[in-house]
C-alpha positions as a Markdown table, in Angstrom:
| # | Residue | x | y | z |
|---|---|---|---|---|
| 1 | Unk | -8.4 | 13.7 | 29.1 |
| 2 | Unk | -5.6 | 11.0 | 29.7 |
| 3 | Unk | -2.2 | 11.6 | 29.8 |
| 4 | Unk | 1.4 | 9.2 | 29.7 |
| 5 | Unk | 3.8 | 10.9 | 30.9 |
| 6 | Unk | 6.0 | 7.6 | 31.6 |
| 7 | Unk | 7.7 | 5.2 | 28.9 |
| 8 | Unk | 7.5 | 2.4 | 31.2 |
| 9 | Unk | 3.4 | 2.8 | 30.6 |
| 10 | Unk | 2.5 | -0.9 | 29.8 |
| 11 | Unk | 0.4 | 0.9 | 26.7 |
| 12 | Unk | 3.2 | 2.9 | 25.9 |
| 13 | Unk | 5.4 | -0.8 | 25.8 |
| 14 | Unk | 2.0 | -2.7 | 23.9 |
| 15 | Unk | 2.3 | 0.0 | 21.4 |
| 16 | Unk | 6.0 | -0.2 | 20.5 |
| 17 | Unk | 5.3 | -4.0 | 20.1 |
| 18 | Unk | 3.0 | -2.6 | 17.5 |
| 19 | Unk | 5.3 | -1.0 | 16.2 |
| 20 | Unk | 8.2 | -2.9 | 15.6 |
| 21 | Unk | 6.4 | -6.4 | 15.1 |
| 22 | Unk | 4.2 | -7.8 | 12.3 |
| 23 | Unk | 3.3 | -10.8 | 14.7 |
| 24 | Unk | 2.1 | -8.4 | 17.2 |
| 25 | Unk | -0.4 | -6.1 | 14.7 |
| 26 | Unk | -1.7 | -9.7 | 13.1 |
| 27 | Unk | -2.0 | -10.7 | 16.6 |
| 28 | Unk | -4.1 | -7.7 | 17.9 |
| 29 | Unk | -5.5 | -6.3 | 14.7 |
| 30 | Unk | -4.6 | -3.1 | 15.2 |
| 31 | Unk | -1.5 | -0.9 | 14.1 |
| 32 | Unk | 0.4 | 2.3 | 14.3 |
| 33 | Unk | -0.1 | 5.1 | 12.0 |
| 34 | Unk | 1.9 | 8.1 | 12.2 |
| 35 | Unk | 1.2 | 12.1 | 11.2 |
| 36 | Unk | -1.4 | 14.1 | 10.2 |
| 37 | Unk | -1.3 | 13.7 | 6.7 |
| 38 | Unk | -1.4 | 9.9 | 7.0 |
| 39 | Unk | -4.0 | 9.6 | 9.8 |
| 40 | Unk | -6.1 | 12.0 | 7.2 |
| 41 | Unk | -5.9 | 9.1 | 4.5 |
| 42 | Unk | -6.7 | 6.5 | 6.8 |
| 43 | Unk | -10.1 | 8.8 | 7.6 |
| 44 | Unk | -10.6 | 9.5 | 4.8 |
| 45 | Unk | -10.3 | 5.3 | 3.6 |
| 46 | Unk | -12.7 | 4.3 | 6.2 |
| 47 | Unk | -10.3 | 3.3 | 8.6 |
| 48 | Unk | -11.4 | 2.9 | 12.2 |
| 49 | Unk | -9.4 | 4.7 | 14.8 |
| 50 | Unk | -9.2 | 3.2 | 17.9 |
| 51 | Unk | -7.3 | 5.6 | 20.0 |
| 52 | Unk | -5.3 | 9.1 | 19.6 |
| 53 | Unk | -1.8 | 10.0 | 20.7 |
| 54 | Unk | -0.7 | 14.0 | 20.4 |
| 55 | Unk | 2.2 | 15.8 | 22.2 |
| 56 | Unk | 0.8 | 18.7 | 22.4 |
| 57 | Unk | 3.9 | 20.8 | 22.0 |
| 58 | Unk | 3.9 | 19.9 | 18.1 |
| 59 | Unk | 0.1 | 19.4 | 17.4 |
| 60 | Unk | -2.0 | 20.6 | 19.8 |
| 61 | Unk | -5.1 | 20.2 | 21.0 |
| 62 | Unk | -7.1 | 22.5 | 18.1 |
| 63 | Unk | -5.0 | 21.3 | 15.5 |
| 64 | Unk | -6.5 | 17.7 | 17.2 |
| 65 | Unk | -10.0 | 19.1 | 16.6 |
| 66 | Unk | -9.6 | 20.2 | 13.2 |
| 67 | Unk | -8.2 | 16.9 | 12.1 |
| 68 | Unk | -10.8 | 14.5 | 13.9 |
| 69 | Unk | -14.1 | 15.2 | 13.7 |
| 70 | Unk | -15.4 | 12.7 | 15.7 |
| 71 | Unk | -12.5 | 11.9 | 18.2 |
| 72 | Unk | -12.1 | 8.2 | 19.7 |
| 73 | Unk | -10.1 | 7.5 | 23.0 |
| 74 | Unk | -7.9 | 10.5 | 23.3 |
| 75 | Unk | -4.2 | 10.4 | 24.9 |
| 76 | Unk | -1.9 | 13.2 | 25.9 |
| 77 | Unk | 1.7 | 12.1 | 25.6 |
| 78 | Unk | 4.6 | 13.6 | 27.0 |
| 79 | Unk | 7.8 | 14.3 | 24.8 |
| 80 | Unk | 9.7 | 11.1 | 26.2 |
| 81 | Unk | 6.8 | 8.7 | 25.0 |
| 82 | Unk | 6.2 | 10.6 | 21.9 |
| 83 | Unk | 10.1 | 10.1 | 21.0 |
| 84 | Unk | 9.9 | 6.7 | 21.6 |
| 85 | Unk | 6.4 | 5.9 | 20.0 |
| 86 | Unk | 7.5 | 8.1 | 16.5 |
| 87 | Unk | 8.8 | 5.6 | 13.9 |
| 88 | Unk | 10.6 | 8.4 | 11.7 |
| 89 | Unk | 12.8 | 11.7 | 12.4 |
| 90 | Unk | 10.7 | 14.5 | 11.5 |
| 91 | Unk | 8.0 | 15.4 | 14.2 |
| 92 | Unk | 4.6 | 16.0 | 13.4 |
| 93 | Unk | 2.9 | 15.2 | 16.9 |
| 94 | Unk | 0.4 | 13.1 | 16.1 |
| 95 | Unk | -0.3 | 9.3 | 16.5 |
| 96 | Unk | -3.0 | 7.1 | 16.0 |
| 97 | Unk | -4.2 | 3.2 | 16.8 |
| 98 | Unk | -6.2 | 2.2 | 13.8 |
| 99 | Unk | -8.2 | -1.2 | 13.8 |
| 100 | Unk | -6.5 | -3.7 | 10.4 |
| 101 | Unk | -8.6 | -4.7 | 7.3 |
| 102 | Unk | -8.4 | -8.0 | 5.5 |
| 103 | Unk | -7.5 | -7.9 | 1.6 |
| 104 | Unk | -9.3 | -11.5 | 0.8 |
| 105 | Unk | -9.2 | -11.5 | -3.3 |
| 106 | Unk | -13.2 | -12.4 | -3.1 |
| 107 | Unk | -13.5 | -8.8 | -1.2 |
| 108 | Unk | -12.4 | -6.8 | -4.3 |
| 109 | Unk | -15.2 | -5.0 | -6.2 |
| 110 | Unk | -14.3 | -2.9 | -9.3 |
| 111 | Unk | -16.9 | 0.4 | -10.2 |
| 112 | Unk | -16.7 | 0.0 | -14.0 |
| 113 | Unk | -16.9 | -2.6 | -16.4 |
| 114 | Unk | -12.9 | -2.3 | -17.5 |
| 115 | Unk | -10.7 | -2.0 | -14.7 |
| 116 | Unk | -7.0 | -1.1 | -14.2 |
| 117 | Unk | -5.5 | -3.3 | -12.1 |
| 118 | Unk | -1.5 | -3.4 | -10.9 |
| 119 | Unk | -0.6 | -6.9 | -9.7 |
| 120 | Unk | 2.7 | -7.4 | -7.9 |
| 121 | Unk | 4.7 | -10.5 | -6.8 |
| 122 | Unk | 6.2 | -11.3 | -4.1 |
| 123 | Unk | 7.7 | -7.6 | -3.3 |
| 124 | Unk | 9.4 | -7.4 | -0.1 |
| 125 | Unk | 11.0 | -4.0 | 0.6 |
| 126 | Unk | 8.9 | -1.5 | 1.7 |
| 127 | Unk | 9.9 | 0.9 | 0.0 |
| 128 | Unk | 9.5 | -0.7 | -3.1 |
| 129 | Unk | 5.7 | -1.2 | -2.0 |
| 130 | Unk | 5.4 | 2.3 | -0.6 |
| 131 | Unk | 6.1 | 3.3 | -4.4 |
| 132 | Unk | 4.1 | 0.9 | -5.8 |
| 133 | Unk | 1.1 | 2.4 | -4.0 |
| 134 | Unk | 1.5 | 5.7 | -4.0 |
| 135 | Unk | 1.7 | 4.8 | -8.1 |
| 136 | Unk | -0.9 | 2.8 | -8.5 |
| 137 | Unk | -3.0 | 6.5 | -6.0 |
| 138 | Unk | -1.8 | 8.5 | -8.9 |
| 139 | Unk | -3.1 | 7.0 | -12.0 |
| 140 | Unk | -6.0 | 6.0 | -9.4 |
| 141 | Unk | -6.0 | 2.3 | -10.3 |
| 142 | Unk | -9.2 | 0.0 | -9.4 |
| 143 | Unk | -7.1 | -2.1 | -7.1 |
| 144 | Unk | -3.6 | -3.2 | -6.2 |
| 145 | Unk | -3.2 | -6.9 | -5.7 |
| 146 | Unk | 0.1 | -8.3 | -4.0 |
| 147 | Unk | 0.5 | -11.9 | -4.8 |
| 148 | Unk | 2.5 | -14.1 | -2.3 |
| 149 | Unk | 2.9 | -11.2 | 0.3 |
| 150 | Unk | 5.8 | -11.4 | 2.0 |
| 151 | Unk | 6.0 | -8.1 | 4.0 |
| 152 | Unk | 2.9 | -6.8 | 6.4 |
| 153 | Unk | 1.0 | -3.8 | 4.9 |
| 154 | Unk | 0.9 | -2.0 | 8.1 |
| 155 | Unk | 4.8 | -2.2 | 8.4 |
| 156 | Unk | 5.5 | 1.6 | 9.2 |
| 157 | Unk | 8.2 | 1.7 | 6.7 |
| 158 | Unk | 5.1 | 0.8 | 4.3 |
| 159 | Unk | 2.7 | 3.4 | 5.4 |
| 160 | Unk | 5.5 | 6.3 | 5.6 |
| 161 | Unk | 7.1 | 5.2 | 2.0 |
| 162 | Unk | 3.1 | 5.0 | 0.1 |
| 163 | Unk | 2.7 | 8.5 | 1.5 |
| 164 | Unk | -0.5 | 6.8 | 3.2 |
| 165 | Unk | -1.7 | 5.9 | 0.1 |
| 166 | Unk | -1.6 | 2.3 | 1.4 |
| 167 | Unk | -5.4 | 3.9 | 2.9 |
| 168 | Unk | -6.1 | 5.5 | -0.3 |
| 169 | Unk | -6.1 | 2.0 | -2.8 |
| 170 | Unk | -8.1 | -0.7 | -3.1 |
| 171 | Unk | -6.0 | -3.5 | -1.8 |
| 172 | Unk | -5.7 | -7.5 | -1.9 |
| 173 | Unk | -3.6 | -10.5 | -1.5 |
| 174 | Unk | -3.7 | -14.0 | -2.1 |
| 175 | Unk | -1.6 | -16.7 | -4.0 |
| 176 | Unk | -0.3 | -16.6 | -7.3 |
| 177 | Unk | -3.1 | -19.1 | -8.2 |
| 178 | Unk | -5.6 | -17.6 | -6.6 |
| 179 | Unk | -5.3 | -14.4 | -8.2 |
| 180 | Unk | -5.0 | -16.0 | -11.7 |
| 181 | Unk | -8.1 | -17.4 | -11.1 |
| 182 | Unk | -9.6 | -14.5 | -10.0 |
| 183 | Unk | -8.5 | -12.7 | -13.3 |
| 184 | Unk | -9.7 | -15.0 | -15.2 |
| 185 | Unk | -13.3 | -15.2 | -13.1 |
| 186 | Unk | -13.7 | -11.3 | -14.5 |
| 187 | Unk | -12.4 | -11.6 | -17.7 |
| 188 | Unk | -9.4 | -9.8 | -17.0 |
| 189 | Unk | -6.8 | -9.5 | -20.0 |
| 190 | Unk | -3.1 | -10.2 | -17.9 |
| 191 | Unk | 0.2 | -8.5 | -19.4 |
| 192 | Unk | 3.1 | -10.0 | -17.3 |
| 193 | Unk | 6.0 | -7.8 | -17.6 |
| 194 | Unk | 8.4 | -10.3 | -19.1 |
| 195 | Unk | 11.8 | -10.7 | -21.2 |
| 196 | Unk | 9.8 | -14.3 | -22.7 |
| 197 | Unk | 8.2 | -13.9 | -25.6 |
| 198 | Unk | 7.4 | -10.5 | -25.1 |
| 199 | Unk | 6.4 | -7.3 | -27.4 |
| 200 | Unk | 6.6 | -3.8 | -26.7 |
| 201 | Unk | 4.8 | -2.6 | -24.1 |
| 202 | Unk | 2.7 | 0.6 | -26.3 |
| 203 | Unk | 1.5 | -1.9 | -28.8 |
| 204 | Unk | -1.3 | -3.8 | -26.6 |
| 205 | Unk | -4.8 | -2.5 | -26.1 |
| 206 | Unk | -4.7 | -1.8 | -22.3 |
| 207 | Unk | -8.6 | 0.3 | -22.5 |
| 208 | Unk | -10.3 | -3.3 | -22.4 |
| 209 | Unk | -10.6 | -5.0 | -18.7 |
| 210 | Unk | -6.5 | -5.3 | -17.8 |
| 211 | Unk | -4.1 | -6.4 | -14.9 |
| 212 | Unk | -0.1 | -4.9 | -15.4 |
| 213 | Unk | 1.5 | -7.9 | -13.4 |
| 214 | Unk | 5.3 | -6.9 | -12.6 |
| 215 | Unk | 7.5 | -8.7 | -10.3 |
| 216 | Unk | 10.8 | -8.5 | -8.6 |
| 217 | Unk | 13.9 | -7.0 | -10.7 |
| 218 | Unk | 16.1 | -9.8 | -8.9 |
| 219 | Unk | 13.2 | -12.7 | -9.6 |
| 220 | Unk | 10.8 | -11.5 | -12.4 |
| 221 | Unk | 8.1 | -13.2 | -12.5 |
| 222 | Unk | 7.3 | -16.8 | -11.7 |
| 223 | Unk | 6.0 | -19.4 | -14.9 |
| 224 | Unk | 3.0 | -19.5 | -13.7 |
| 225 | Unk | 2.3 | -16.2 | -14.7 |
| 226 | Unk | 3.9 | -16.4 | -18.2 |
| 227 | Unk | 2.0 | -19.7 | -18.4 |
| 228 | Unk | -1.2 | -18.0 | -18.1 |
| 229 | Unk | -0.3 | -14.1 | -19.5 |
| 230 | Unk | -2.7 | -13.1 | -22.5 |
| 231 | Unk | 1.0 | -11.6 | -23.5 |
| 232 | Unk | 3.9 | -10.7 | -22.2 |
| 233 | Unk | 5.0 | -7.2 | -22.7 |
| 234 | Unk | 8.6 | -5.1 | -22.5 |
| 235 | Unk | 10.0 | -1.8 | -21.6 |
| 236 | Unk | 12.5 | -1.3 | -24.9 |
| 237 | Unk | 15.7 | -0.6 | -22.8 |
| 238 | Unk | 18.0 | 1.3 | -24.9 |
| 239 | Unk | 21.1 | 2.1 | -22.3 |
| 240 | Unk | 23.6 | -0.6 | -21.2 |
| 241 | Unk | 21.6 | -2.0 | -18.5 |
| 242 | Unk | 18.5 | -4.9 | -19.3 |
| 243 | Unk | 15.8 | -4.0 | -16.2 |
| 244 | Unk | 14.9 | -1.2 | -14.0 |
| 245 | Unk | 13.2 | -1.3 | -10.6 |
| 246 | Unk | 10.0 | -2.1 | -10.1 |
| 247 | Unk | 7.9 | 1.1 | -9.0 |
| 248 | Unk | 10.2 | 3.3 | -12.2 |
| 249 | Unk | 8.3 | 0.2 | -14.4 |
| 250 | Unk | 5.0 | -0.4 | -12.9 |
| 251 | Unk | 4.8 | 3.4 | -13.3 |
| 252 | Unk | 5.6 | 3.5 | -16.9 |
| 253 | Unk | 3.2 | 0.4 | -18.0 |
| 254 | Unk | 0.5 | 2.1 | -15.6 |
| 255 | Unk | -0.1 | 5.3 | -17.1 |
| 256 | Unk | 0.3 | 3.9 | -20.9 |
| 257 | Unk | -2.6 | 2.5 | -19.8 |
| 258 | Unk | -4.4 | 5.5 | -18.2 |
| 259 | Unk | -2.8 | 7.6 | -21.7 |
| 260 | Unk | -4.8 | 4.6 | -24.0 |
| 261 | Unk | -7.9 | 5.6 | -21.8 |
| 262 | Unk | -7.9 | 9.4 | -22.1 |
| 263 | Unk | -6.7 | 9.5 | -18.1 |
| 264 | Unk | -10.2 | 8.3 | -17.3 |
């Protein structure tokens, strides 16, 4: 088996490139994921792995065994590289190369004939789309679709805020336009989360094909949505403020949804 011992390893420096840089995962198609319980999703999602990183004074090699089945390129790293390859503060040993998807629009494929869909504009902070996920996971939604992305999927922050559930969902991206018109190809009932014109949320019939658009609390949505929104819906605030954040809203409008279907 291999083993880095050395930071100054010109892998060791591609990978933190990997880390730190969207330009560089776009660039090389491949990104970093970080612990067990995230490397399981990723499995578990179909992800390809490309190559292994353990220190194997946290994970050893067994643990290595139990988790991968079928084990690609396999490096031992010494405490120095792991420190420097690990993205968050708590340890778990384990590291992982994994080859990128595309989300094209025209890729997503829906298993029933009314699906749940959570659309999102133009979210930035990954935390915000960590949450989003790991949301839409719960209430196991057909599909997530980001439109106008404007942060990188496999931005750690992304993959540690979602929980990994950025493995676990059906994702795409694509224009505002584009993903009107792909509503609108599969007969897709849209409910914009919207102060315009709007009627409370629990009053619409969300068990017939439906996308739950949100967007940003500093932005909302952009017209084009509310141009082309079967209706506009709202969370009845009743304390001093007039919005909450995204993921506490998406969540709420989400599983009225699943509630109108029976959680089926």
């Amino acid at each position: 088996m291999k083993e880095i011992v050395s930071t100054n390893n010109a892998f060791v420096k591609q990978l933190v490139q990997l880390k730190d840089k969207s330009r560089e995962r776009k660039k090389s198609g491949t990104f970093l994921i970080e612990g067990q319980r995230e490397i399981q999703l990723a499995i578990k999602g179909g992800y390809e792995l490309e190559t292994v990183l353990f220190f194997s004074e946290l994970f050893s090699k067994e643990q290595l065994d139990d988790l991968i089945y079928e084990q690609p390129n396999t490096i031992e790293i010494s405490k120095e590289v792991y420190q420097k390859l690990a993205h968050r503060g708590t340890t778990e040993g384990i590291l992982a190369v994994a080859k990128s998807r595309n989300h094209l629009i025209e890729n997503l494929r829906f298993g029933n004939n009314s699906p749940l869909v959570l659309v999102v504009e133009a979210p930035e902070k990954p935390g915000n789309i960590g949450a989003l996920l790991r949301t839409a996971d719960a209430a196991k939604a057909d599909a997530v679709i980001i439109a106008n992305q404007k942060t990188d999927l496999y931005n750690p922050n992304i993959i540690r805020s979602s929980v990994g559930c950025v493995f676990t969902n059906q994702i795409a991206t694509g224009t505002t336009q584009e993903i009107i018109s792909f509503l609108k190809s599969k007969c897709i009932n849209i409910y914009c989360a919207a102060l315009q014109a709007s009627v409370d949320y629990h009053t619409q019939d969300f068990t017939k094909p439906t996308a739950i658009v949100v967007g940003t609390e500093a932005t909302g949505l952009s017209n084009e949505w509310i141009e082309h929104s079967t209706q506009n819906i709202i969370i009845p605030m009743q304390g001093e403020i007039d919005s909450m954040n995204v993921s506490v809203a998406a969540g709420i409008l989400i599983f009225e949804a699943k509630r109108q279907r029976n959680f089926k």
